[in-house]
Every structure is written in structure tokens, then in C-alpha cells.
N, C-alpha and C positions, 0 to 999 in steps of 0.2 A: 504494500500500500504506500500510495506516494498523499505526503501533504502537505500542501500548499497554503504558506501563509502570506499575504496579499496588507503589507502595508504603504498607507498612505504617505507622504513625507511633503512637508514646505519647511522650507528654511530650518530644517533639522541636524543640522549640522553637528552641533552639540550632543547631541544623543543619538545618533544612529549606530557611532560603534560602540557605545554600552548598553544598547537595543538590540545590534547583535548577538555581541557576546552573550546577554543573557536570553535570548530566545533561542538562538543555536546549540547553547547546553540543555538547554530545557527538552528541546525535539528531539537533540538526539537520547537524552536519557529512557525516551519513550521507545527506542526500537527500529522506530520508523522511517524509513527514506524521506526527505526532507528536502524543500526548496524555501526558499525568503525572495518575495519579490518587493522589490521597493519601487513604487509608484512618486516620481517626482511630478511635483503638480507645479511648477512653474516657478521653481525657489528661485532668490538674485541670492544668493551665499554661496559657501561651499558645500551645499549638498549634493549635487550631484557628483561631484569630484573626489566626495568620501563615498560614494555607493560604487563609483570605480572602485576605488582604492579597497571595497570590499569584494568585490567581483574576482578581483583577479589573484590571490590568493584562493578563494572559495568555491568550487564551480555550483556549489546549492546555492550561490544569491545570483540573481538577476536585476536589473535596471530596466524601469520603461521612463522613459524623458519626454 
């Protein structure tokens, strides 16, 4: 079973990789195959630039911009 958590993000720069870290421990504690999608809704920071900078390390996150 794959599952897919679908978060939203603006100008979250601050907390997406302490959003990762603690929902990626979490899903994997479960067993489960696992994706993180992170949904940029039109941030001016660096959010998008950190949901790279998580991608590419991790091939379970995704980005939609």
C-alpha cells in the first residue's frame, strides 16, 4: 500500500524541513510505502527552493509549483 500525503505550502519556508523530518519518521514507523507531496501555492520566499533541496536527497517527496 502506497500513501500519499498531499501538503499544502505558502511561504513555509520555516517549517517544511521540521514538517518533514517529523512526518517522514512518522510514515515510515507505520510500515508503509510513502510519498510527501508538497503543493506550492505561489510562495515569494524560499519555499520552493527548500522542497528542492528536499527532493533531491529523498525520492518519496515531490514538488508541484
Amino acid at each position: 500500500m502506497l500513501v500519499s500525503l498531499v501538503t499544502p505550502t505558502r511561504n513555509s519556508f520555516r517549517i517544511l524541513r521540521p514538517h518533514y523530518e517529523e512526518v517522514s519518521r512518522a510514515l515510515a514507523a507505520t510500515g508503509y510505502d510513502f510519498e510527501i507531496l508538497y503543493v506550492d501555492d505561489g510562495s515569494d520566499d524560499s519555499t520552493p527552493a527548500e522542497i528542492v533541496g528536499l527532493i533531491q536527497p529523498d525520492s518519496r517527496v515531490r514538488g508541484v509549483f
